[in-house]
N, CA, C and O atoms as a Tinker XYZ file with bonds, in Angstrom:
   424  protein
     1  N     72.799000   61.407000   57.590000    73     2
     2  CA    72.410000   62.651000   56.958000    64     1     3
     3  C     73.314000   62.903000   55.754000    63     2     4     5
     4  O     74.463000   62.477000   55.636000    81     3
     5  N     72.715000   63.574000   54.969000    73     3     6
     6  CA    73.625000   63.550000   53.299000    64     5     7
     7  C     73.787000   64.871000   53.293000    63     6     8     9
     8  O     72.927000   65.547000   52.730000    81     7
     9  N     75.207000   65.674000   54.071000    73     7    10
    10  CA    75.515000   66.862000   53.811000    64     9    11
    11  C     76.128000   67.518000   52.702000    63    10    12    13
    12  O     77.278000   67.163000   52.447000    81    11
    13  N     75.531000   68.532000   51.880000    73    11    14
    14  CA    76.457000   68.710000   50.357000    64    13    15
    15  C     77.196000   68.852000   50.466000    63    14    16    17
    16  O     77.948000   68.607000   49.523000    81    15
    17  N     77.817000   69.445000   51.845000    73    15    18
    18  CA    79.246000   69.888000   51.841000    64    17    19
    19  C     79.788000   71.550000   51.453000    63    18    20    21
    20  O     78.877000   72.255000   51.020000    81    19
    21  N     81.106000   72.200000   51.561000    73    19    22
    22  CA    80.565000   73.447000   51.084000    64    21    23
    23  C     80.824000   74.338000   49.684000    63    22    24    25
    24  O     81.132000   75.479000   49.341000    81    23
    25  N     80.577000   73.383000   49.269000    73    23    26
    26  CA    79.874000   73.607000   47.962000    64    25    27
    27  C     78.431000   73.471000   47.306000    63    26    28    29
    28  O     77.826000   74.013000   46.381000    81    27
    29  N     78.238000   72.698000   48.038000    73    27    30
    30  CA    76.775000   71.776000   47.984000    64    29    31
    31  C     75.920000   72.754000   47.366000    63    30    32    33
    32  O     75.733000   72.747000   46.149000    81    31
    33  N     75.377000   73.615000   48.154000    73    31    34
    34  CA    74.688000   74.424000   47.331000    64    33    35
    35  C     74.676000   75.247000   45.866000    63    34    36    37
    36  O     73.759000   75.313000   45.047000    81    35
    37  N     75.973000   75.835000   45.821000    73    35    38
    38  CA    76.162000   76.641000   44.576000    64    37    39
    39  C     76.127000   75.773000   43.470000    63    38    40    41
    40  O     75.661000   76.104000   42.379000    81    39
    41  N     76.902000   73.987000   43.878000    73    39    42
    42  CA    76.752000   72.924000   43.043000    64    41    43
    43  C     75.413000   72.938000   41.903000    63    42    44    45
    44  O     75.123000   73.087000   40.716000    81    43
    45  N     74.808000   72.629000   43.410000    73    43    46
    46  CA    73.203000   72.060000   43.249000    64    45    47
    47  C     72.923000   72.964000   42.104000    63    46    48    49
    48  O     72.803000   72.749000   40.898000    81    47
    49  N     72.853000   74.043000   42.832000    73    47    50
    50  CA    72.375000   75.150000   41.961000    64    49    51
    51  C     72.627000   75.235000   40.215000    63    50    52    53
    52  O     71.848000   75.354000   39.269000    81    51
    53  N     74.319000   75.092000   40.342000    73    51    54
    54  CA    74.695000   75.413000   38.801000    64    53    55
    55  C     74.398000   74.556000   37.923000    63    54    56    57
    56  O     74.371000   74.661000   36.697000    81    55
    57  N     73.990000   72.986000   39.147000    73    55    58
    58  CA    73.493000   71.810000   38.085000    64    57    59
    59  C     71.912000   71.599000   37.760000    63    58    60    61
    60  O     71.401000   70.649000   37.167000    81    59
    61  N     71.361000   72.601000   38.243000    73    59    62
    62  CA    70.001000   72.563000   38.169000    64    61    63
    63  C     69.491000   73.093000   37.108000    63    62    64    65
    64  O     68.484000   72.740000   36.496000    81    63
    65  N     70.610000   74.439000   36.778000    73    63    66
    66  CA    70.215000   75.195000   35.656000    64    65    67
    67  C     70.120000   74.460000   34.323000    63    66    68    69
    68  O     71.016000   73.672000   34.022000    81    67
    69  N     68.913000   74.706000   33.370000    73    67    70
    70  CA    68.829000   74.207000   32.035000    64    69    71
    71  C     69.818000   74.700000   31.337000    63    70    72    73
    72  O     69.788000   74.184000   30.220000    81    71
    73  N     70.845000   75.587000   31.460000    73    71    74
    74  CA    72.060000   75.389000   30.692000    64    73    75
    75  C     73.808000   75.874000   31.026000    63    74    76    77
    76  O     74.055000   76.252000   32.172000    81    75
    77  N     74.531000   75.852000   30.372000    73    75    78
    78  CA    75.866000   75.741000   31.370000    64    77    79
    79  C     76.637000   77.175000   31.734000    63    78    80    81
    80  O     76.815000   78.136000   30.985000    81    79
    81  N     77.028000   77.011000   33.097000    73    79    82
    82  CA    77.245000   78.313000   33.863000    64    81    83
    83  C     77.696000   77.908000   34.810000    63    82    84    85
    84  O     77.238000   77.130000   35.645000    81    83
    85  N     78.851000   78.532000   34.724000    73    83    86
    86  CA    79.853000   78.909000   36.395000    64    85    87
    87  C     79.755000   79.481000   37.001000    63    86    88    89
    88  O     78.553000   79.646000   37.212000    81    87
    89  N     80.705000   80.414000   37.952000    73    87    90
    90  CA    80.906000   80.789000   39.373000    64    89    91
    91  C     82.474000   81.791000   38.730000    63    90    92    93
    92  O     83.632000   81.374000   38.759000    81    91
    93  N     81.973000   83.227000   38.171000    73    91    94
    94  CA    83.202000   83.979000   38.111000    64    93    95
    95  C     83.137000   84.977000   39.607000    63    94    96    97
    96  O     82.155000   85.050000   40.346000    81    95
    97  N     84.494000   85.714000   39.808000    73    95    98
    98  CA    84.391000   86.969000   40.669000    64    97    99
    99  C     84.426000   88.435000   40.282000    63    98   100   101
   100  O     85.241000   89.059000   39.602000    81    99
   101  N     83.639000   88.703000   40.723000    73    99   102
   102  CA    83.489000   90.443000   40.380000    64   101   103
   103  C     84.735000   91.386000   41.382000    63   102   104   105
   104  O     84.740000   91.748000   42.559000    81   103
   105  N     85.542000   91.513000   40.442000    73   103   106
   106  CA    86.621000   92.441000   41.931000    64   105   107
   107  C     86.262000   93.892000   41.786000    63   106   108   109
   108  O     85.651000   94.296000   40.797000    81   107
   109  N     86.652000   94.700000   42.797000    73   107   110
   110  CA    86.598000   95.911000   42.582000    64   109   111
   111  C     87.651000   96.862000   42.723000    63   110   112   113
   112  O     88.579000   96.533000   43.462000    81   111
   113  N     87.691000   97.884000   42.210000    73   111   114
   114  CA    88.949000   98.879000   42.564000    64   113   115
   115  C     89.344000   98.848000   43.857000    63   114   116   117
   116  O     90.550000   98.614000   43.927000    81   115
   117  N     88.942000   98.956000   44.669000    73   115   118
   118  CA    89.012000   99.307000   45.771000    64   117   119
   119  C     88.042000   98.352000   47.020000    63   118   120   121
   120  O     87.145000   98.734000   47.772000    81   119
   121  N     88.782000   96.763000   46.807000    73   119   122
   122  CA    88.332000   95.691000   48.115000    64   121   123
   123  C     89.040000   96.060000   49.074000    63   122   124   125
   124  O     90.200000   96.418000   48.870000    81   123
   125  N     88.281000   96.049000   50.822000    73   123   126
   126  CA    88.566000   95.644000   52.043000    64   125   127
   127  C     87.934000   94.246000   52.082000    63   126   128   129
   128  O     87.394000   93.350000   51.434000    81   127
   129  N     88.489000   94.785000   53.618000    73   127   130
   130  CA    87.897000   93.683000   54.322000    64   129   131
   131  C     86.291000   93.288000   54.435000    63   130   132   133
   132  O     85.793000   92.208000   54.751000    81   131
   133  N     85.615000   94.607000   54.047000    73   131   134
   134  CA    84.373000   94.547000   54.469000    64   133   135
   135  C     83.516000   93.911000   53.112000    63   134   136   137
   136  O     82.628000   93.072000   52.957000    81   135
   137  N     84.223000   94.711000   52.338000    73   135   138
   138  CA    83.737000   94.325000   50.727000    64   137   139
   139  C     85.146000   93.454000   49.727000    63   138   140   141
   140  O     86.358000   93.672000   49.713000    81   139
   141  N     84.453000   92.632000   49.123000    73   139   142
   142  CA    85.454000   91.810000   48.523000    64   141   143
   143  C     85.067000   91.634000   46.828000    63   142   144   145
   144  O     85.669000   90.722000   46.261000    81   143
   145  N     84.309000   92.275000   46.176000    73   143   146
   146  CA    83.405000   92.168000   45.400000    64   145   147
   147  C     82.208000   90.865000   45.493000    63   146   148   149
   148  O     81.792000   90.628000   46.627000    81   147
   149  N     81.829000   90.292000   44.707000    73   147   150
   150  CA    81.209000   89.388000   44.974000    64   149   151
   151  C     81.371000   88.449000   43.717000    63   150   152   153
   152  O     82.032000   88.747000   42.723000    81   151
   153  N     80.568000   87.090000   43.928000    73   151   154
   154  CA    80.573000   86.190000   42.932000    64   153   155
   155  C     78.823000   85.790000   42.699000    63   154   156   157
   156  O     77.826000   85.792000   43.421000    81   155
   157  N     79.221000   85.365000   40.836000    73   155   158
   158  CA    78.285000   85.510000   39.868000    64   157   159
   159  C     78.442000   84.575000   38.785000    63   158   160   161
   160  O     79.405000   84.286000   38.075000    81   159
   161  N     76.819000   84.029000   38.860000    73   159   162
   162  CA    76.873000   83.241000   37.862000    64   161   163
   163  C     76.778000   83.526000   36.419000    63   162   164   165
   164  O     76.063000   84.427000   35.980000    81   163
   165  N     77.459000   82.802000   35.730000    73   163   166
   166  CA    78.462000   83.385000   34.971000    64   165   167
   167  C     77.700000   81.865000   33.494000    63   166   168   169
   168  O     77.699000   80.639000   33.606000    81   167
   169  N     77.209000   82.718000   32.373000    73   167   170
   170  CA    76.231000   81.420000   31.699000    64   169   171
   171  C     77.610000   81.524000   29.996000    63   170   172   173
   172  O     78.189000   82.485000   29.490000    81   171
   173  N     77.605000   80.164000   29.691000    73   171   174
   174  CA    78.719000   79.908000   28.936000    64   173   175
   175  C     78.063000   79.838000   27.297000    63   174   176   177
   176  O     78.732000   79.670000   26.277000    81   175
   177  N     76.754000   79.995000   27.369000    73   175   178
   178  CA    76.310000   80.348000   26.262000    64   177   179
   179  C     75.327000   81.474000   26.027000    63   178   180   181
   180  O     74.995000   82.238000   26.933000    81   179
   181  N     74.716000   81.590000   24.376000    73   179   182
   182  CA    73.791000   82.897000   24.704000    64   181   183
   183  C     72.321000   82.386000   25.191000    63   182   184   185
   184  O     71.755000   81.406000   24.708000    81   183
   185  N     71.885000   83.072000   26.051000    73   183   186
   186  CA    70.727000   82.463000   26.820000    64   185   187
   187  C     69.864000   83.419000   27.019000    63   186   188   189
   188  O     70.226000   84.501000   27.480000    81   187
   189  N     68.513000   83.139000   26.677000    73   187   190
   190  CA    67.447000   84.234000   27.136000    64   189   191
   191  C     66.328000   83.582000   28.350000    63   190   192   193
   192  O     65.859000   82.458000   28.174000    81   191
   193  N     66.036000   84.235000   29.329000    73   191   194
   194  CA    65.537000   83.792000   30.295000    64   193   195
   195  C     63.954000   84.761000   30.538000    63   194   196   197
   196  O     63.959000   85.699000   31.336000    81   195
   197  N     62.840000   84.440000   29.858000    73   195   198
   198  CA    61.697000   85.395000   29.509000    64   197   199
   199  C     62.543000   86.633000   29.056000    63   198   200   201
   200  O     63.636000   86.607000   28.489000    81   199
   201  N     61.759000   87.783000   29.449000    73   199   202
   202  CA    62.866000   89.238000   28.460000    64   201   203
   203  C     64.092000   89.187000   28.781000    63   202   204   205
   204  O     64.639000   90.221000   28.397000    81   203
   205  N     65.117000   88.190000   29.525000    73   203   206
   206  CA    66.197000   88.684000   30.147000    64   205   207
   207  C     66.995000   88.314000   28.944000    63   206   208   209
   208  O     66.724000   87.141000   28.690000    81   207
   209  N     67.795000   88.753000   28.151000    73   207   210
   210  CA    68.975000   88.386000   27.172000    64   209   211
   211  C     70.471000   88.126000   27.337000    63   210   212   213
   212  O     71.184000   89.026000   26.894000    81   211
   213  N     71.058000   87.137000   27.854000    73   211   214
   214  CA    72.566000   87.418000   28.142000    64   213   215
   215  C     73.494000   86.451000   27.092000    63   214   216   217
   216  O     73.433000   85.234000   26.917000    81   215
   217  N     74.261000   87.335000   26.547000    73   215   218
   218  CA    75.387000   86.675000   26.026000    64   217   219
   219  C     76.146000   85.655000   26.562000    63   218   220   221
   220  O     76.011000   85.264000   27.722000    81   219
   221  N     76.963000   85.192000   25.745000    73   219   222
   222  CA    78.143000   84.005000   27.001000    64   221   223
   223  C     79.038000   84.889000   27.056000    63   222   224   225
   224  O     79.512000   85.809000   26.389000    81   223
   225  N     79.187000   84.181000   28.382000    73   223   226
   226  CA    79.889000   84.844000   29.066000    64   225   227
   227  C     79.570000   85.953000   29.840000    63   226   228   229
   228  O     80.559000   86.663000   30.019000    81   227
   229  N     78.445000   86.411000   30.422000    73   227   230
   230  CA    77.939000   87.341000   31.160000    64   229   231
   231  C     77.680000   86.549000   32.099000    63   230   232   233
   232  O     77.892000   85.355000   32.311000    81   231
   233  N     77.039000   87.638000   32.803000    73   231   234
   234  CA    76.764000   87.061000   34.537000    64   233   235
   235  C     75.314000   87.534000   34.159000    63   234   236   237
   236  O     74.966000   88.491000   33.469000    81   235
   237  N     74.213000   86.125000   35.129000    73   235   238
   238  CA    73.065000   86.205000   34.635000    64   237   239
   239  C     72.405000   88.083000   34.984000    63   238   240   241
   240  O     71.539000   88.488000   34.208000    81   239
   241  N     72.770000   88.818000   35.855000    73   239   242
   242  CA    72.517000   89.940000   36.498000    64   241   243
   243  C     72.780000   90.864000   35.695000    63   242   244   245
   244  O     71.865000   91.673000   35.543000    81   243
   245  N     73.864000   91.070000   35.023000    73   243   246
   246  CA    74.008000   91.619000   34.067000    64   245   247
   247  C     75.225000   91.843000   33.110000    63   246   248   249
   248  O     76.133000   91.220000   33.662000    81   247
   249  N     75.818000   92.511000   31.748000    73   247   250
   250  CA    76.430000   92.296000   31.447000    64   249   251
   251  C     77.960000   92.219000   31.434000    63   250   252   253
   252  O     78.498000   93.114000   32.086000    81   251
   253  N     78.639000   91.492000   30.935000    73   251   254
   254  CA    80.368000   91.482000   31.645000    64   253   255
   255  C     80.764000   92.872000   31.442000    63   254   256   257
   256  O     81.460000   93.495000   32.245000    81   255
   257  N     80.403000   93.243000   30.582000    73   255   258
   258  CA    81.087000   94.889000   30.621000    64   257   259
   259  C     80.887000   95.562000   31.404000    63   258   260   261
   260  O     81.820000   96.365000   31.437000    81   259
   261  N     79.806000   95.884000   32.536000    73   259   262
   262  CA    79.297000   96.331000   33.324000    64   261   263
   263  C     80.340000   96.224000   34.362000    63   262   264   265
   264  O     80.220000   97.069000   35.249000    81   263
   265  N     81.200000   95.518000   34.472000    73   263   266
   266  CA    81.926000   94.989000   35.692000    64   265   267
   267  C     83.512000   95.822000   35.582000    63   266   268   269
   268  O     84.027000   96.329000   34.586000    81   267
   269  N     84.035000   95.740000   36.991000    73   267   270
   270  CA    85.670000   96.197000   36.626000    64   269   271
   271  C     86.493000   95.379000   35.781000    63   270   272   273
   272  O     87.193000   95.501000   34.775000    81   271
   273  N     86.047000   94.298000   36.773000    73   271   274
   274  CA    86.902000   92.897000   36.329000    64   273   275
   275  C     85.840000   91.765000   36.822000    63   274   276   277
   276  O     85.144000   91.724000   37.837000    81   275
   277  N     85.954000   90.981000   35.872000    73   275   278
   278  CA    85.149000   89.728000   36.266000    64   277   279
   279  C     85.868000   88.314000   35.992000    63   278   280   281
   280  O     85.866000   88.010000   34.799000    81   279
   281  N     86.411000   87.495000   36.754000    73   279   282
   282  CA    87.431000   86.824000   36.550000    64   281   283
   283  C     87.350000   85.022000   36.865000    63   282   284   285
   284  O     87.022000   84.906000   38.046000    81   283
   285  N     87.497000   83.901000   36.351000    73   283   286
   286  CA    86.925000   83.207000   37.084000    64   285   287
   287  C     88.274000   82.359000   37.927000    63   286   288   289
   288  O     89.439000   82.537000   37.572000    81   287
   289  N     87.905000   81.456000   39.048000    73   287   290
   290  CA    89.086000   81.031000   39.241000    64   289   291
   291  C     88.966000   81.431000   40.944000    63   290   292   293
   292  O     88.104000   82.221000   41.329000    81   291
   293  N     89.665000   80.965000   41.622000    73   291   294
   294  CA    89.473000   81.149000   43.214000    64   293   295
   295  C     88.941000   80.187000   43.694000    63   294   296   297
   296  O     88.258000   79.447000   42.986000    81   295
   297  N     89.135000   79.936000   45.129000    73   295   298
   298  CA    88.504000   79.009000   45.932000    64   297   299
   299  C     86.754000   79.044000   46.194000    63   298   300   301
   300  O     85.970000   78.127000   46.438000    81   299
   301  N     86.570000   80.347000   46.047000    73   299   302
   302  CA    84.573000   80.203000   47.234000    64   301   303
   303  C     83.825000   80.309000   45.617000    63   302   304   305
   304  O     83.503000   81.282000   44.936000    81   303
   305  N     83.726000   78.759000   45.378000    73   303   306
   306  CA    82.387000   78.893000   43.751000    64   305   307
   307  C     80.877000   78.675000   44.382000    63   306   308   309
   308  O     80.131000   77.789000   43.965000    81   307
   309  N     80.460000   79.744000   45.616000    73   307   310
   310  CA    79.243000   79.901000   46.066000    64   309   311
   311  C     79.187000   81.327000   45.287000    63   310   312   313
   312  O     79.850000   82.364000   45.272000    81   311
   313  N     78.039000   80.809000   44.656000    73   311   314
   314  CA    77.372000   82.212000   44.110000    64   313   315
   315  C     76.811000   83.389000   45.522000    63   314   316   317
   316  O     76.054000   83.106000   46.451000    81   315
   317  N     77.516000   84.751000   45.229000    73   315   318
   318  CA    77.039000   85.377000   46.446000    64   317   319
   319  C     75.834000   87.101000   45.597000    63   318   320   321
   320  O     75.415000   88.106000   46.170000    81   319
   321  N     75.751000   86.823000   44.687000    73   319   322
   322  CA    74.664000   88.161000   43.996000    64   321   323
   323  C     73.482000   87.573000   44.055000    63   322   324   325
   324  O     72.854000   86.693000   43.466000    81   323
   325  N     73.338000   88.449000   45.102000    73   323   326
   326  CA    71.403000   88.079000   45.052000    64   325   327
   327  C     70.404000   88.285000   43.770000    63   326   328   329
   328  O     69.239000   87.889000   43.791000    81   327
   329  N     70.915000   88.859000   42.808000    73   327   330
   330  CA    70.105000   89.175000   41.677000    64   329   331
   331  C     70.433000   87.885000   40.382000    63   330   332   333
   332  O     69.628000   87.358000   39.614000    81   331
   333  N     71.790000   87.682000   40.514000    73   331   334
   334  CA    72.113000   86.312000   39.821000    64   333   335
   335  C     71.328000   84.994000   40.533000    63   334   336   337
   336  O     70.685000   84.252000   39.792000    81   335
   337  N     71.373000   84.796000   41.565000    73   335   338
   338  CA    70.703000   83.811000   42.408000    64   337   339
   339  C     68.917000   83.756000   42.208000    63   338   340   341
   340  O     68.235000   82.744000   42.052000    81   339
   341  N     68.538000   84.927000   42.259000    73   339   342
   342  CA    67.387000   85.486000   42.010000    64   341   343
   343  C     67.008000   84.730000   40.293000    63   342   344   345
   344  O     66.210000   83.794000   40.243000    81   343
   345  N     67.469000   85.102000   39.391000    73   343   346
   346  CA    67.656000   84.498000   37.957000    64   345   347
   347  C     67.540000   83.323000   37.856000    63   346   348   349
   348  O     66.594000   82.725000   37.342000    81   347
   349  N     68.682000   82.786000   38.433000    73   347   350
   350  CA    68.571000   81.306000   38.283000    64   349   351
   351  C     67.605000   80.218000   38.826000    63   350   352   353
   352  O     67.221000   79.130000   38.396000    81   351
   353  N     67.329000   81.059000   40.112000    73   351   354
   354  CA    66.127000   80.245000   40.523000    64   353   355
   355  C     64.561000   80.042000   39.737000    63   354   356   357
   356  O     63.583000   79.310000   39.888000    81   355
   357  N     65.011000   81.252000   38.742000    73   355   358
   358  CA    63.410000   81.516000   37.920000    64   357   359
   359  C     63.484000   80.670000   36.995000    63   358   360   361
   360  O     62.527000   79.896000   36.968000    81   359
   361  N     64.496000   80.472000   35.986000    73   359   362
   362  CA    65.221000   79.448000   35.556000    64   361   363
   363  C     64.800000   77.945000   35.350000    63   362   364   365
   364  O     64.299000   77.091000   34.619000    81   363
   365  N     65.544000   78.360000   36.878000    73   363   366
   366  CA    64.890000   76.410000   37.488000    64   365   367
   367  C     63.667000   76.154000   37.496000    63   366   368   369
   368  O     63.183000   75.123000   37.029000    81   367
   369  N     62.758000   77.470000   38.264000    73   367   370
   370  CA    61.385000   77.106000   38.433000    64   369   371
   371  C     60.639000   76.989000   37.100000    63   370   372   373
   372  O     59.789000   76.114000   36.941000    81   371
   373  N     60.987000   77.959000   36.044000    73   371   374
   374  CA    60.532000   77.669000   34.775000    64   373   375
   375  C     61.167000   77.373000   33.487000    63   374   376   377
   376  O     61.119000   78.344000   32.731000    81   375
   377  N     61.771000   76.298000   32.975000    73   375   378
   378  CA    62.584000   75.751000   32.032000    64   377   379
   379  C     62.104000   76.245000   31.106000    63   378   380   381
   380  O     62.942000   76.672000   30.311000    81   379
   381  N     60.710000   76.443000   30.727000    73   379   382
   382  CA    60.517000   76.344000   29.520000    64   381   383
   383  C     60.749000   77.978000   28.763000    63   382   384   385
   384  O     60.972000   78.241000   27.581000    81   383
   385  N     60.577000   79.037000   30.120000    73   383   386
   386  CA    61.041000   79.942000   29.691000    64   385   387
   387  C     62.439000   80.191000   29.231000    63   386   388   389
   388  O     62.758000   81.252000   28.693000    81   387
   389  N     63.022000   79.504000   29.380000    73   387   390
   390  CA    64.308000   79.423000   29.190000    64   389   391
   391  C     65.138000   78.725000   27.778000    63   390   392   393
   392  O     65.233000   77.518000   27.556000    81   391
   393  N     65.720000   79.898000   26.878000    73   391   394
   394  CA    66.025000   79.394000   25.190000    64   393   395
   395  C     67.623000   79.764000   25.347000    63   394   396   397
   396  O     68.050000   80.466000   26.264000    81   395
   397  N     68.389000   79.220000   24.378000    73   395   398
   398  CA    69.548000   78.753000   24.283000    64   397   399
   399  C     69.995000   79.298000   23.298000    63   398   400   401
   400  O     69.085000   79.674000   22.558000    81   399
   401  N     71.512000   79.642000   22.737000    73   399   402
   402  CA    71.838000   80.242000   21.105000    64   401   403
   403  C     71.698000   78.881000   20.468000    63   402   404   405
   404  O     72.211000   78.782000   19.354000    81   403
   405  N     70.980000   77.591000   21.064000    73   403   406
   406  CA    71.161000   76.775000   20.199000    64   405   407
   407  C     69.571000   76.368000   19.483000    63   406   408   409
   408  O     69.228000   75.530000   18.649000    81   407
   409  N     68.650000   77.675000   20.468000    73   407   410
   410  CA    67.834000   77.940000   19.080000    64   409   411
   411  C     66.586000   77.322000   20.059000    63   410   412   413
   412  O     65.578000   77.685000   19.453000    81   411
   413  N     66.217000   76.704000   21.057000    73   411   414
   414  CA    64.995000   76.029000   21.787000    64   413   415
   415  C     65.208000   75.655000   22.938000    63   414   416   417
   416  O     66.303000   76.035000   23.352000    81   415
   417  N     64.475000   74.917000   23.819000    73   415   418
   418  CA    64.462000   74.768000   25.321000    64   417   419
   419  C     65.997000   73.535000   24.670000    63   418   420   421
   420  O     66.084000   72.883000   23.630000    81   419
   421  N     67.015000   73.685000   25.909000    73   419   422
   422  CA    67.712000   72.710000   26.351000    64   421   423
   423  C     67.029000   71.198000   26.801000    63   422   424
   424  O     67.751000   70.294000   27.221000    81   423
């Protein structure tokens, strides 16, 4: 059996996307135990995904300013925002919707 391992997925994922994007963390003022902020994929150029518009350096969900802190770096690079995850999968499923600051489909 060919297990990804645990990364495997978020891997898969970030390598699936038609263009390049990490795994930052969203912290918040005020983490427990229960809440830790979460992690978000995080696109390294400007990218439009049908109406969605994100700069580099945003998280596909929405923009870095929006956030307390968004930081990259840490051990767990599993994407955990269901709305970033949500994105990227549309992404994947449709490339062609998908344009680049470098002007056309990747």
């Amino acid at each position: 059996m060919n297990d990804p391992g645990p990364e495997g997925p978020a891997t898969t994922l970030l390598e699936q996307l038609p263009f390049a994007a990490h795994i930052e963390h969203a912290y918040t003022p005020r983490e427990t135990a229960l809440y830790g902020g979460g992690n978000h994929v995080v696109v390294e150029q400007e990218v439009r995904i049908g109406r969605i518009h994100r700069h580099a350096r945003d998280a596909l969900c929405k923009s870095r300013w929006s956030f307390w802190g968004l930081n990259r770096g840490g051990e767990d690079h599993t994407p955990s925002c269901r709305r970033c995850i949500e994105i990227a999968e549309r992404a994947i499923a449709d490339p062609a919707s998908v344009t680049t600051s470098a002007g056309g489909s990747p």
